[in-house]
C-alpha positions in Angstrom: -21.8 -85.6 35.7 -23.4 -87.7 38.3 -21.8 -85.8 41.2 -23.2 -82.7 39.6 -26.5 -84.6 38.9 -26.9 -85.7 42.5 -26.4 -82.0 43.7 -29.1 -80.7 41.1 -31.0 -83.6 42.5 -31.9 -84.3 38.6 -30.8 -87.1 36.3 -27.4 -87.5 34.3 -29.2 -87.0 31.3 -30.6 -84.0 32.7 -27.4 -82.4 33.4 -25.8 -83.7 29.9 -29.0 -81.9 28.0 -28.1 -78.3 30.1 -24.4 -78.9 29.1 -24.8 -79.6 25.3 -27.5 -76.4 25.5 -25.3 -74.0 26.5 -27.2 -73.4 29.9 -24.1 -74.8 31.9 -20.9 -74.7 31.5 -18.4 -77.0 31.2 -14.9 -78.3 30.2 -14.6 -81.5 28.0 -11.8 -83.8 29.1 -11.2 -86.5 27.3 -14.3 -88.2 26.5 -16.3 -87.0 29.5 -17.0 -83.0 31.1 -16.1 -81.3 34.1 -18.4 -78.9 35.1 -17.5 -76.2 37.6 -19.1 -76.4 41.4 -19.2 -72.4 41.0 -21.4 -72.9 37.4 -23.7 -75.1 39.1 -24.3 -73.0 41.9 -24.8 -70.0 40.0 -27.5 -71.9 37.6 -29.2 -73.3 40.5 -29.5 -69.7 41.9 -30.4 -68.2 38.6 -33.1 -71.0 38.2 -34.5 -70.2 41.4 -38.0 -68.2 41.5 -40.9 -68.0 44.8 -43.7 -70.2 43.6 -45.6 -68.5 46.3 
């Protein structure tokens, strides 16, 4: 979670909330998630939109 958080550049909690809503995906193993570098890619282009 906190590599994905530091790519996101948003906080752990952050990234926990968008897990636990269904907005990305992710594996649980264990007692902690794995979360796909493809998944976050593809919600960070899907996120995207021109403020301009």
């Amino acid at each position: 979670m906190a590599e994905v958080a530091t790519l996101m550049r948003v906080s752990k909690m952050t990234v926990y909330r968008l897990v636990h809503g269904g907005e990305l995906p992710a594996v649980r193993v264990g007692k902690s998630f794995r979360v796909p570098e493809k998944a976050v890619h593809d919600y960070l282009q899907n996120a995207y939109f021109d403020a301009g």
